[in-house]
DOGUNU-755048 format. One line per field, with one value per residue (C-alpha): x, y, z; residue number from 1. Coordinates in pm, whole numbers, m for minus. Layout:
# residues N
X [X|...]
Y [Y|...]
Z [Z|...]
seq [NUM|...]
//
This chain:
# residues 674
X [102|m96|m8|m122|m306|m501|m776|m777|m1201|m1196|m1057|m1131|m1216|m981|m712|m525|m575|m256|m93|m178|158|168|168|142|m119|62|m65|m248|m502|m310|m370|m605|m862|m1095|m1161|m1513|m1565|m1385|m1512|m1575|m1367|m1068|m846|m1010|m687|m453|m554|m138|m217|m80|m24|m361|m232|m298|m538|m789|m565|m691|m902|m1149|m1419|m1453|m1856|m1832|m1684|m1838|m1918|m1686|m1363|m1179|m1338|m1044|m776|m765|m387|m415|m264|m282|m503|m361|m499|m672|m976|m787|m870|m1222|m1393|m1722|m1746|m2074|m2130|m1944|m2092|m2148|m1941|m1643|m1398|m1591|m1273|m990|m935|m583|m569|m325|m318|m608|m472|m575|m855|m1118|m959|m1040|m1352|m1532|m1882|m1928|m2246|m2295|m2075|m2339|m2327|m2094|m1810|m1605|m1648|m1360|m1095|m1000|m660|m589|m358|m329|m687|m511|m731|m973|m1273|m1038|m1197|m1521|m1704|m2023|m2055|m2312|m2364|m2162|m2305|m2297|m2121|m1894|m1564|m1716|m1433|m1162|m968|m648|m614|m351|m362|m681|m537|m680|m950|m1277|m1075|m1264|m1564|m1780|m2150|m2074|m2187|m2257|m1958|m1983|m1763|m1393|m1467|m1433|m1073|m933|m557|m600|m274|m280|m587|m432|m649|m963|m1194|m995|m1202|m1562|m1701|m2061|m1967|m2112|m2115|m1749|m1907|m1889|m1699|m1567|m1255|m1050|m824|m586|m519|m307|m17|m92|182|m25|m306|m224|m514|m811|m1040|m823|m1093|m1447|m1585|m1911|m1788|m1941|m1850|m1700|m1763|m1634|m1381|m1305|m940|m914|m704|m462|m170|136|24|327|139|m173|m76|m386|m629|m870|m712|m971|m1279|m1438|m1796|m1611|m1740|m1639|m1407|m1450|m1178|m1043|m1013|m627|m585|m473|m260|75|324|258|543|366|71|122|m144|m378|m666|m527|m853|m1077|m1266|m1573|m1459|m1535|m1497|m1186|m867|m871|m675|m559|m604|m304|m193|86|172|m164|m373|m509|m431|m490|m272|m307|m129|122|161|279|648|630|534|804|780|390|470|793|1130|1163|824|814|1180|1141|976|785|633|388|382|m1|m130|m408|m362|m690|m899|m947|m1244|m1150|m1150|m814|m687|m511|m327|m208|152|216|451|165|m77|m196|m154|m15|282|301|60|m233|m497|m562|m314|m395|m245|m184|m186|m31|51|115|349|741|929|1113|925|531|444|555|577|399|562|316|355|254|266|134|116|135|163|312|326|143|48|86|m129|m127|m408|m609|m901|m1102|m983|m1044|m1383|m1375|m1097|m1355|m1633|m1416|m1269|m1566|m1397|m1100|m923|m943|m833|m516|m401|m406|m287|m68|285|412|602|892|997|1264|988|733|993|1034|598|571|778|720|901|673|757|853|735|716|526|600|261|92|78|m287|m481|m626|m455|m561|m291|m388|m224|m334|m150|m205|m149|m295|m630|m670|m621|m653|m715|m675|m700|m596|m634|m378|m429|m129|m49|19|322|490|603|956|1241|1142|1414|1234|898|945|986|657|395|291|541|584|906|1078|1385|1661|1608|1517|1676|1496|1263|1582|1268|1174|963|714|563|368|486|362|631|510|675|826|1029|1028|1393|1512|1270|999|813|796|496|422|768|916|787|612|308|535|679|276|263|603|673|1103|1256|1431|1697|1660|2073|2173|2221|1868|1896|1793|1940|1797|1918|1822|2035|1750|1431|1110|893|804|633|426|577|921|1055|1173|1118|1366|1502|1809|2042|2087|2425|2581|2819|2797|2979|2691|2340|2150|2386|2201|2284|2221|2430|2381|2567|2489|2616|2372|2404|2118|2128|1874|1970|1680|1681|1518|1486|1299|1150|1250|1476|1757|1832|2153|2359|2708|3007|3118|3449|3388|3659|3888|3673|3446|3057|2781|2402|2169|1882|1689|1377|1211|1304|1203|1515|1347|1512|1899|1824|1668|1433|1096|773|554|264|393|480|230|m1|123|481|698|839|1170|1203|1366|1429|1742|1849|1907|1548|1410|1140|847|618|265|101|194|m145|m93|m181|54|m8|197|91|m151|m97|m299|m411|m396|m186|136|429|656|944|1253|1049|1097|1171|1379|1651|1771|2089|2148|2518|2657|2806|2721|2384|2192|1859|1665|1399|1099]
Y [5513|5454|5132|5069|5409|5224|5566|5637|5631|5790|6007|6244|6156|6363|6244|6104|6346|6465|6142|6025|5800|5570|5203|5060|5089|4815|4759|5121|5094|4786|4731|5060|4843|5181|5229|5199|5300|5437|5696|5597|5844|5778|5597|5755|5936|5671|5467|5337|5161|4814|4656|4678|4392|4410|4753|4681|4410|4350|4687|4502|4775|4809|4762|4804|4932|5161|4943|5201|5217|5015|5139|5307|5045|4855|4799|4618|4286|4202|4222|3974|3956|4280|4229|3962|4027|4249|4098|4366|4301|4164|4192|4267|4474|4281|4547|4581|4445|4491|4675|4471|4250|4196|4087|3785|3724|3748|3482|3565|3834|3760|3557|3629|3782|3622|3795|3760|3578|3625|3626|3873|3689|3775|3943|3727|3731|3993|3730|3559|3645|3491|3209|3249|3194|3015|3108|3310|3218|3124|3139|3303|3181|3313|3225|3035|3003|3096|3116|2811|2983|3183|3051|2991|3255|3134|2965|3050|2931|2696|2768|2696|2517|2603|2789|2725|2623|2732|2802|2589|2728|2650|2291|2337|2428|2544|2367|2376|2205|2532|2581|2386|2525|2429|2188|2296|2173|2101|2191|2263|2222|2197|2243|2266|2086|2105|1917|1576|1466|1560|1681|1447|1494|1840|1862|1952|1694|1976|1847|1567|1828|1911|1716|1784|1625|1722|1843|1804|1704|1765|1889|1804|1634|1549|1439|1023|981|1085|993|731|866|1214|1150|1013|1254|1342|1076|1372|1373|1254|1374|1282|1374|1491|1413|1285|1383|1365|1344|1177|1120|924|563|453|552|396|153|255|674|640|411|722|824|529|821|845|872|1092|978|1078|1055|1107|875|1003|1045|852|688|600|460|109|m2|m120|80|195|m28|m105|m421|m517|m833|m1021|m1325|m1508|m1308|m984|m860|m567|m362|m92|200|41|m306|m28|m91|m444|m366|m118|m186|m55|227|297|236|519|572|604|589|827|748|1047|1012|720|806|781|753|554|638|580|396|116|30|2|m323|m417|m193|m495|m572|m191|m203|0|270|324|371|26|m286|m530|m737|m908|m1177|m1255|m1462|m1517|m1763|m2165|m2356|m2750|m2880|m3220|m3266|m3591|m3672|m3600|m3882|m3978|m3764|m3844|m3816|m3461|m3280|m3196|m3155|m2978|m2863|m2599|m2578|m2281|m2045|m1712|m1647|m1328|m1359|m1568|m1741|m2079|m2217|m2544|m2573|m2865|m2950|m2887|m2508|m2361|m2315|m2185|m1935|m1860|m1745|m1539|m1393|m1440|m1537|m1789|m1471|m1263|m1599|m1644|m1262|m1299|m1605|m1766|m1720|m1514|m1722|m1565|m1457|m1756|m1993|m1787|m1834|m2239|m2268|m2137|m2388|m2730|m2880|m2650|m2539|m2725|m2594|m2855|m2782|m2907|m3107|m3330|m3656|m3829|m3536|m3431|m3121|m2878|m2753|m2449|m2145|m1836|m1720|m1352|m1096|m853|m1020|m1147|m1385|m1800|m2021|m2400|m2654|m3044|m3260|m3490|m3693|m3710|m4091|m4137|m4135|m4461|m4715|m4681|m4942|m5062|m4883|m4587|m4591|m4715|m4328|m4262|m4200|m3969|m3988|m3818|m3593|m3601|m3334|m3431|m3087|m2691|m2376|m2176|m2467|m2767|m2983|m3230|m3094|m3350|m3218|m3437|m3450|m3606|m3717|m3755|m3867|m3561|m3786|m4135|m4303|m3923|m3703|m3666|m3345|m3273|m3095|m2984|m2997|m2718|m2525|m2259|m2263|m2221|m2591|m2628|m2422|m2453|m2824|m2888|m3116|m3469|m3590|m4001|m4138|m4446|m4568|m4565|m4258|m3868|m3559|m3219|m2944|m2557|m2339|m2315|m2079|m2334|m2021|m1653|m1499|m1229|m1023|m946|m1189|m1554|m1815|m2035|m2395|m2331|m2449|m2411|m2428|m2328|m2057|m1922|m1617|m1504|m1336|m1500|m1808|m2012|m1845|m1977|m2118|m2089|m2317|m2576|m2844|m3076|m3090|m3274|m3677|m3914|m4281|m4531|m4782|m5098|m5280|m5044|m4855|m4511|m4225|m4022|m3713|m3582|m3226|m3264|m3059|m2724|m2494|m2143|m1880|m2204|m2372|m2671|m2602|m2890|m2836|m2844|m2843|m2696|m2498|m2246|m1792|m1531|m1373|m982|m683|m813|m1008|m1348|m1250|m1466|m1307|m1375|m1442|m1756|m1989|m2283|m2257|m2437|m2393|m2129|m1828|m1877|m2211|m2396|m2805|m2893|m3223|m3508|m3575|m3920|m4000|m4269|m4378|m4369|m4442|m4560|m4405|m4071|m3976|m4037|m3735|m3510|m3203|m3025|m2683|m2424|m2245|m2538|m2377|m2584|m2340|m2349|m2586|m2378|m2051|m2192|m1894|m1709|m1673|m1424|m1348|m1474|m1503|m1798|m1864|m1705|m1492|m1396|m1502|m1154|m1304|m1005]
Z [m2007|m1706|m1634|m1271|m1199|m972|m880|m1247|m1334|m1671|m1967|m2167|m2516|m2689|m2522|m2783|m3053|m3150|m3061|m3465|m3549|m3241|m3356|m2976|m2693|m2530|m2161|m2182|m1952|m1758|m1422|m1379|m1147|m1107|m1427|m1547|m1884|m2132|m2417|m2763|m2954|m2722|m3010|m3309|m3379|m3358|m3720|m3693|m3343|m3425|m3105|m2854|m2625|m2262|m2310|m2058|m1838|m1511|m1550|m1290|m1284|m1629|m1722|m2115|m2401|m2660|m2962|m3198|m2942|m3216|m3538|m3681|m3543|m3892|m3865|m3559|m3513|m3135|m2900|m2684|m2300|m2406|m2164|m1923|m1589|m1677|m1402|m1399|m1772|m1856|m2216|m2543|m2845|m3177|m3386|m3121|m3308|m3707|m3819|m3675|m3999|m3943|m3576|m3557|m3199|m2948|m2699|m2326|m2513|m2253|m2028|m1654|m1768|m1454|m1491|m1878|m1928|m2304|m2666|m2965|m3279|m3549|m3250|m3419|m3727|m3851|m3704|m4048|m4022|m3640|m3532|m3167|m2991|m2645|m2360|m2545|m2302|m1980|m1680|m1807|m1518|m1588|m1951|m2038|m2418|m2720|m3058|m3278|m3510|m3374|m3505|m3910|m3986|m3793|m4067|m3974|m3606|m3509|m3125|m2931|m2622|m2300|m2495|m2248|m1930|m1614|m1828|m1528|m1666|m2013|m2153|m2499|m2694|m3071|m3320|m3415|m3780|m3944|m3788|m4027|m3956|m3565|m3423|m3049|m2826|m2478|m2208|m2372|m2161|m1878|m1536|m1714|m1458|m1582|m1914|m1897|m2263|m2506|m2796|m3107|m3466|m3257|m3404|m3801|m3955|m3889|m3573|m3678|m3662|m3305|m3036|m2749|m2601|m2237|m1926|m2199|m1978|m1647|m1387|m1557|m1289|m1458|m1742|m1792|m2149|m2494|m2807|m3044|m3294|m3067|m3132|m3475|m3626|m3335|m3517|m3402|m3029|m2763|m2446|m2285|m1949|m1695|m1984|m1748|m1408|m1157|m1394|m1107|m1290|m1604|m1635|m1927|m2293|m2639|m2598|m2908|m2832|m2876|m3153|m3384|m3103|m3176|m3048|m2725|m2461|m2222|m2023|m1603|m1472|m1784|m1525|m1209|m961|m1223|m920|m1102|m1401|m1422|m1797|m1890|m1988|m2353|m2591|m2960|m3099|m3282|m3485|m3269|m3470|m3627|m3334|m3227|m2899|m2659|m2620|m2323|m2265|m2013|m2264|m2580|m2470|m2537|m2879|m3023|m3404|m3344|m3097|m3139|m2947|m2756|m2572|m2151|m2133|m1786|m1469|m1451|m1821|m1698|m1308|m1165|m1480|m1337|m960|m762|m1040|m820|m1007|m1359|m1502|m1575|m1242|m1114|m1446|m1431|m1331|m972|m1143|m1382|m1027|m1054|m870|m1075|m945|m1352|m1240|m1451|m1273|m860|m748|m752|m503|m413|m76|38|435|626|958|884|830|1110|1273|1243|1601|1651|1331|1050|671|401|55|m87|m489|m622|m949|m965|m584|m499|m111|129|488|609|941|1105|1359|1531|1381|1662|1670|1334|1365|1677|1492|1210|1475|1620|1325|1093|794|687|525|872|1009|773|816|1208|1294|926|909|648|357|263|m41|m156|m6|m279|m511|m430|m376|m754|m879|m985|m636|m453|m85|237|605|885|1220|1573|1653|1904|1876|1844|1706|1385|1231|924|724|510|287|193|m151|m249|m586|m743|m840|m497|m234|m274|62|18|316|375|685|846|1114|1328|1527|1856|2062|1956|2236|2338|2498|2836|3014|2882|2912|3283|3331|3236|3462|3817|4065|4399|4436|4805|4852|5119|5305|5228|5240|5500|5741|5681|5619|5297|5085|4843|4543|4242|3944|3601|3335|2929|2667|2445|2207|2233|2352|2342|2596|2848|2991|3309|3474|3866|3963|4241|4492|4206|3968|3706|3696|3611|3337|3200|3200|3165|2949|3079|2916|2847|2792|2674|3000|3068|3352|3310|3318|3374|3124|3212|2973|2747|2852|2919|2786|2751|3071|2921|2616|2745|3038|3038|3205|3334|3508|3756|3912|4250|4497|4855|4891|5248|5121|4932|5111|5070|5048|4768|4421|4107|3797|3459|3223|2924|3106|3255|3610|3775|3705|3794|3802|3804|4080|3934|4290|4438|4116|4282|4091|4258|4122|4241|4173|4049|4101|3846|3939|4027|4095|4212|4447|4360|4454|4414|4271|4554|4420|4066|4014|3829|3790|3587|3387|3373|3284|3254|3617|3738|3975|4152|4311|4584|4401|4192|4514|4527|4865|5152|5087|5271|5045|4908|5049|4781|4795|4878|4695|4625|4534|4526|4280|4399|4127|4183|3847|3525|3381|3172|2845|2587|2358|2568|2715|2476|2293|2477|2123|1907|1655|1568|1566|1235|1311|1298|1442|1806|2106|2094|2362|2611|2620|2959|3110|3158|3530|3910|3930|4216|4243|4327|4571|4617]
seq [1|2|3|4|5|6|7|8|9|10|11|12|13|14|15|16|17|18|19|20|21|22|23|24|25|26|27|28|29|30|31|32|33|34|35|36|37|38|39|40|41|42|43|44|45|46|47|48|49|50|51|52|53|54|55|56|57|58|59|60|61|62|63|64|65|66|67|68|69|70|71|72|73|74|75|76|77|78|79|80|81|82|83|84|85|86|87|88|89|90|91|92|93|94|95|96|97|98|99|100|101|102|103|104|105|106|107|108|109|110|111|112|113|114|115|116|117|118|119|120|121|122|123|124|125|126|127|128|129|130|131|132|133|134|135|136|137|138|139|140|141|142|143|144|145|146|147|148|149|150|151|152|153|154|155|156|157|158|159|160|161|162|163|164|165|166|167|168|169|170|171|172|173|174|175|176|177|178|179|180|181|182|183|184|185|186|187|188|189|190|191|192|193|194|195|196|197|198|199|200|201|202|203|204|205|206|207|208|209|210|211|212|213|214|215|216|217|218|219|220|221|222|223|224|225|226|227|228|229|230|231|232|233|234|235|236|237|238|239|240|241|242|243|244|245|246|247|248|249|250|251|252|253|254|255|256|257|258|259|260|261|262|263|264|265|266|267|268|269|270|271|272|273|274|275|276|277|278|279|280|281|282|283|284|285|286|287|288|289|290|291|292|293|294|295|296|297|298|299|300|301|302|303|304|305|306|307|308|309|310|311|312|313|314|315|316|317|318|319|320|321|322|323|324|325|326|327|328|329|330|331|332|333|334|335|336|337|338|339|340|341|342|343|344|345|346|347|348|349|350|351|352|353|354|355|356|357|358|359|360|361|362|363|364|365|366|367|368|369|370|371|372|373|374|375|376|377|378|379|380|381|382|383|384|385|386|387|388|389|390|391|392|393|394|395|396|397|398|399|400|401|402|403|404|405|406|407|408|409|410|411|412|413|414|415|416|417|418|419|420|421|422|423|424|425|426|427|428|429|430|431|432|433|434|435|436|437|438|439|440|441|442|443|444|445|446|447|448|449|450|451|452|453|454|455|456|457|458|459|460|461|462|463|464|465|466|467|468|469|470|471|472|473|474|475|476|477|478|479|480|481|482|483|484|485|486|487|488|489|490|491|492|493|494|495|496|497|498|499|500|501|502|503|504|505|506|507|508|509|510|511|512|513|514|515|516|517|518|519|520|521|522|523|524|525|526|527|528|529|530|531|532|533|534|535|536|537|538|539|540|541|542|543|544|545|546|547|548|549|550|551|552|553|554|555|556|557|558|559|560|561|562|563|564|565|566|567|568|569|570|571|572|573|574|575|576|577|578|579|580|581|582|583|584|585|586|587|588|589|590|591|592|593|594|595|596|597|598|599|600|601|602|603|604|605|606|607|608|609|610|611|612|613|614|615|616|617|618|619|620|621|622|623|624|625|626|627|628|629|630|631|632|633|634|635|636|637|638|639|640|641|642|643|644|645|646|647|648|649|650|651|652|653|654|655|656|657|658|659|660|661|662|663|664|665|666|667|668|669|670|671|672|673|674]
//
């Protein structure tokens, strides 16, 4: 009738007077947000009034009502959200409602009622007849205390869900025993965030009926604990979803609290935001052959003649059901749909080492074995002895260590470690020099380092023919491309692989044939070759750096280009009468004419091009002047360590993990000289 008269202040009393036979007041005074008190006679004349729901709804202004407004309404039956929304109400009368003996439903009756500090005793006490008390104190803000008794006539009740939600002053809470029809609790104290302590033995055996267990406790952030035994009669309930959500205080539940509770197949995230809970996750102990076991909420599944068959069949039914309780006990056993961590693993991972030279190999590589159990994913590192602790200073722990420098095992080599063969990785080495081979394995219970030393032998002797390459020798080129004059250069040759390889370090006109030493190719026939189609090494995160060959083609500016190809097209033959080597270019095809190598040295491939700056020619020779062969080779020691050149870091590289390599065209280029 004046549903929304938003300036309406008052009424007369005698409103109504003739109005004798109405059954509904309905939403009367609904939405009237001006009104501030209403007269006490106004509804004497309507004794038929049935239906009072939603009188005073969202009548914000409203201070009080006359303690005889509903005297003669002893036919009502609802009065359903009929003070939601009173926001200025403060306090009830004890007699308000002494008439209304057949109210049925007063769901919503004081909900909103934000500035309601206080419940008389005995308001409730004509109520024997209601069913429907949902969200009878909702978001009564202000209220403090309720009497202990106020729900001793309350018999009938089967709905109290959501009944103190938002009630943040309130933390004693009168009992529910006396409600011995109430099924439907969900969300009953839902956001009382000054509740600390659940009361105990709260609850009617009634509530076995109820299905719901749902947002209980959702919001109470100062909740720490609940009773033993708070749940013993809830056998019906499916749902527990947002029980605890974000009950940030909780430490700790009687591990027990949903032992009555086998039907279960709702729990998302009943924990969710639990971030101080540090006991472990509750559980039923059940009899699985001649044992008890635990049994948590995520393990029910496995046990379907306890639980039942058809619990968590959807995603969504166990999602971030303990999402953020990093701290609870068994959070690493908690599956990661559930909001866990667990990858199924039980236990941190154990892991055997064995390492020792590769056979066939045990100068330059490494071969260790890792066996594990229970390794989800891991590292692998090979360093020198001498290094790791250097590593550990730097990085301050062997953990920090493994996660910056290890290489990641992959997941079929996981697979193979956590077998009993266990898994293979072999590591290009140096010869002579004590190594540490160590893993890292990793699940959800945490990380396992092991460590084992190996010491690796020294370059074996080769055939005479070979090791007479070995040594420092002084390199003379026939001519040059700009001054026409030799050009010398020292160079120092190690063995790489014994009868197979050397390295060779200092040679060409550029500080890069110091820093990248070249591979020599030992033949049969006891003489060298010089491959270059491979890069020698990366020159800082995105260039190459390569060997080339070079060759005369006065049609080209300038008129020494350079050739790419996988042939090998520098030979040196060994001249055992005068203990020299001549390294000489041979001849390729190239758009129908025949060319010869000139001479070979070192270029940057940058950027799609091969290109060579000013800053990496060696002092005292002219820019751009490259040798012109054939070269001859003079030795002048035999003296050079047989180890090789030495790995700058110290950490072996994983055999098999080599460069990578440009994609550089084979044939012509130009040689872009800055």
């Amino acid at each position: 009738m004046f549903y929304n008269c938003t300036a309406l202040k008052s009424v007369p009393e005698k409103l109504f007077e003739k109005t004798t036979k109405a059954t509904s007041a309905s939403g009367l005074f609904s939405g009237c947000k001006a009104l501030e008190s209403v007269p006490a006679g106004l509804l004497a004349d309507m004794p038929a009034l049935t239906n009072l729901g939603s009188i005073f709804n969202n009548c914000a202004s409203l201070k009080s009502v006359p303690e005889t407004f509903f005297a003669n309404q002893t036919e009502a039956n609802s009065l359903t959200s009929g003070f939601f929304g009173c926001a200025a109400l403060e306090t009830l009368p004890a007699e308000l409602f002494k008439n209304m003996t057949k109210l049925t439903n007063v769901a919503s009756l004081f909900k909103g009622c934000a500035n309601l500090k206080s419940v008389p005793a005995g308001l409730l006490d004509t109520f024997t007849e209601v069913t429907n008390m949902t969200s009878l104190f909702s978001g009564c803000k202000m209220l403090e205390d309720l009497p202990d008794d106020i729900f001793k006539n309350m018999a009938k009740a089967k709905s109290g869900g959501y009944l103190y939600e938002g009630c943040i002053s309130m933390t004693q809470f009168p009992s529910l025993k006396n409600c011995v029809s109430l099924e439907a609790v969900p969300a009953i104290w839902k956001d009382c965030t000054q509740l600390v302590e659940a009361p105990a033995d709260y609850f009617p055996e009634s509530v076995k009926k109820g299905i719901s267990a749902a947002y209980i406790f959702s919001g109470c952030t100062a909740l720490k604990t609940v009773p033993q035994g708070l749940f013993k009669d809830f056998e019906s309930v499916t749902t527990i979803s947002q029980m605890f959500l974000n009950c940030t205080s909780l430490e700790s539940l009687p591990a027990d609290i949903f032992d009555g509770m086998k039907k279960i197949n709702s729990a998302g995230a009943a924990f969710s935001g639990c971030t101080a809970f540090t006991g472990e996750s509750p559980y039923t102990m059940v009899q699985d052959g001649e044992q008890q076991v635990k049994v948590h909420l995520y393990e029910r599944t496995n046990y379907p003649d306890i639980f039942g068959a058809k619990i968590f069949t959807s995603a969504s039914s166990y999602k971030d059901t303990f999402k953020g309780c990093t701290q609870m006990a068994d959070y690493a056993d908690i599956p990661i749909p559930w909001g866990g961590i667990s990858d199924g693993t039980k236990a941190k991972p154990t892991l055997t080492l064995t390492a020792a030279p590769a056979e066939g190999k045990e100068y330059y590589q490494l071969t260790g074995i890792v066996k594990s159990t229970e390794m989800k994913s891991g590292k692998v590192l090979c360093t020198t002895k001498a290094l790791l602790p250097e590593l550990i200073e730097q990085m301050e722990t062997l953990e920090k260590v493994m996660n910056r420098y290890g290489n990641p095992i992959s997941s079929a080599a996981v697979t193979q470690a956590n077998s009993e063969a266990g898994a293979t990785f072999n590591f290009n080495v140096q010869a002579d020099t004590e190594y540490i081979f160590l893993a890292s394995g990793t699940n959800a219970h945490g990380t396992t380092i092991e460590q084992t030393e190996v010491k690796i032998p020294a370059v074996p002797t080769g055939e005479a023919d070979y090791e007479r390459y070995i040594g420092t020798w002084t390199v003379t080129s026939t001519s040059s491309e700009i001054n026409k004059q030799p050009q010398t250069y020292t160079v120092e040759i190690t063995p790489y692989r014994t009868n197979e390889s050397f390295r060779v370090k200092g040679w060409g006109i550029t500080t890069l044939g110091d820093d990248y030493p070249f591979l020599l190719k030992y033949n049969e026939d006891g003489n060298v070759t010089i491959p270059t189609f491979d890069p020698q090494g990366m020159y800082g995160l995105t260039a190459y750096v390569y060997l080339k060959y070079h060759f005369y083609d006065p049609a080209q500016t300038p008129p020494y280009p350079i050739y790419t190809t996988d042939q090998e097209l520098m030979k040196g033959s060994y001249d055992a009468a005068g203990g020299s080597v001549r390294f000489e270019g041979q001849k390729f095809p190239h758009n129908n004419t025949e060319y010869t190598v000139c001479g070979i040295d070192y270029a940057i491939y940058s950027g799609g091009q091969y290109v060579i700056w000013p800053d990496l020619f060696k002092a005292g020779y002219t820019l751009q002047d490259y040798a012109i062969g054939p070269y001859t080779m003079t030795k002048n020691s035999a003296s050079v360590t047989k180890s090789g050149v030495k790995a700058e870091t110290g950490i072996a590289p994983l055999a098999g993990t080599e460069m990578p390599k440009a994609a550089t065209p084979t044939g012509v280029q130009r040689l872009i000289r800055k």
